[in-house]
N, C-alpha and C positions, 0 to 999 in steps of 0.2 A: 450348539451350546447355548446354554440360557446363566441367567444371573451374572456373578460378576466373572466368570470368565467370559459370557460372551461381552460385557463390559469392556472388560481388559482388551479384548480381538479388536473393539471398535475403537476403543482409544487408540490403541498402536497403528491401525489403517490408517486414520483419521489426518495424526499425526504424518504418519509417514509418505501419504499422498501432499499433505501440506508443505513438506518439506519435498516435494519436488519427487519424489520417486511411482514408478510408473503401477498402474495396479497391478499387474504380477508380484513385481517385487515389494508393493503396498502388502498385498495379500499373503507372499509365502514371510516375514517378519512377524503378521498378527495370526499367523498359523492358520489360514484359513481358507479356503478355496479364490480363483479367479470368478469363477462363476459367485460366486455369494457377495463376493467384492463388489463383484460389477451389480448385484441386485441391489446392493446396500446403496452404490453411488447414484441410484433412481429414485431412493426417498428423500424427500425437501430435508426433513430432519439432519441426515449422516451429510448430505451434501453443504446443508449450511452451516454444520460445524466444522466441514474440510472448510471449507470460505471464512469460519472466525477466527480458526487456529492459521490461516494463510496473511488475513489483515494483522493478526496477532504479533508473529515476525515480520511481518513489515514493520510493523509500528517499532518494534524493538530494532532492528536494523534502524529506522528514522533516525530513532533517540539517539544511537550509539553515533551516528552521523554527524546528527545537531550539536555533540556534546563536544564532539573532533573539531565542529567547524573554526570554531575562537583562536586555535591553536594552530591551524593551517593556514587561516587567515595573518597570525602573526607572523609564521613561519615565509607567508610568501612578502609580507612588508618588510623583513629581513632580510630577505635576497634583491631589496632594491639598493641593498649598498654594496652589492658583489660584483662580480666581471660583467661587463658590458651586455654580452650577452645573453646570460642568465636575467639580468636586470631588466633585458627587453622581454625578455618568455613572463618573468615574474608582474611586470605591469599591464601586458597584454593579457595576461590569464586576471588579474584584479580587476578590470575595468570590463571583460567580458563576463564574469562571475557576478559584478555587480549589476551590470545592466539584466540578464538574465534571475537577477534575485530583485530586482526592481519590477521586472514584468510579472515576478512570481507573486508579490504582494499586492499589485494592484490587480492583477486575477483574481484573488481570495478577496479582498474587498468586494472587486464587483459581486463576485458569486457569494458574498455574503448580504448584500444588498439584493440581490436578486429572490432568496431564501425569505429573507424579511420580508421584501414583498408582497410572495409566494404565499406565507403565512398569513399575511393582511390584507385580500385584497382589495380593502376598502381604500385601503392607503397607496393604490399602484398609481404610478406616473402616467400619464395621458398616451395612448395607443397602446400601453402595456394590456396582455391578458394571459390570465393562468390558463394554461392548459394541462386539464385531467389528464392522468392516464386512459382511461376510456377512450377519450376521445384520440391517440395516437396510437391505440393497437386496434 
């Protein structure tokens, strides 16, 4: 098919490989062959928009995550005034969440100091050096 049905066949593939289903079942939803699926999933094109729409729902799960986080957080500062036990699971999970979200920010710092850099290499730190791609494949 050509035009916007074959449009439609590639959205709904796309789609449905993004969300995690296998190309048969990718391919009988966008009504269209396994074989044509699988040719479609060998052009950079249909492949990197399964990979936009795949970061897409990440990103959306992220959010929905980050937005829960305030409120879990309070919920677990909460069960520091409950039964004893609870009280130990609740502070043991706060101080391991924090430490592991301590490591997480100073990850993204470094690798955003690193990007900087990367970008400048006039401005790199002494022994630092950019390495192209070239030069690693």
């Amino acid at each position: 098919p050509r035009g916007p049905r074959r449009k439609g066949a590639v959205a709904v593939a796309a789609a449905a490989l993004a969300g995690g289903a296998g190309v048969q079942e990718a391919a009988t939803r966008a009504g269209i062959g396994r074989r044509t699926l699988s040719r479609w999933l060998t052009t950079p094109k249909f492949a990197a928009r399964v990979e936009e729409l795949k970061a897409q729902a990440t990103a959306c799960a992220v959010n929905t995550l980050t937005s829960a986080m305030s409120l879990a957080a309070e919920t677990l500062v909460g069960l520091l005034d409950g039964v004893p036990d609870v009280r130990l699971r609740a502070a043991k999970t706060i101080i391991e969440m924090g430490v592991k979200l301590n490591e997480h920010y100073d990850l993204t710092q470094r690798i955003a100091e690193l990007e900087r850099q990367a970008a400048h290499p006039s401005r790199e730190g002494p022994g630092l050096r950019v390495v192209a791609d070239e030069d690693v494949l």
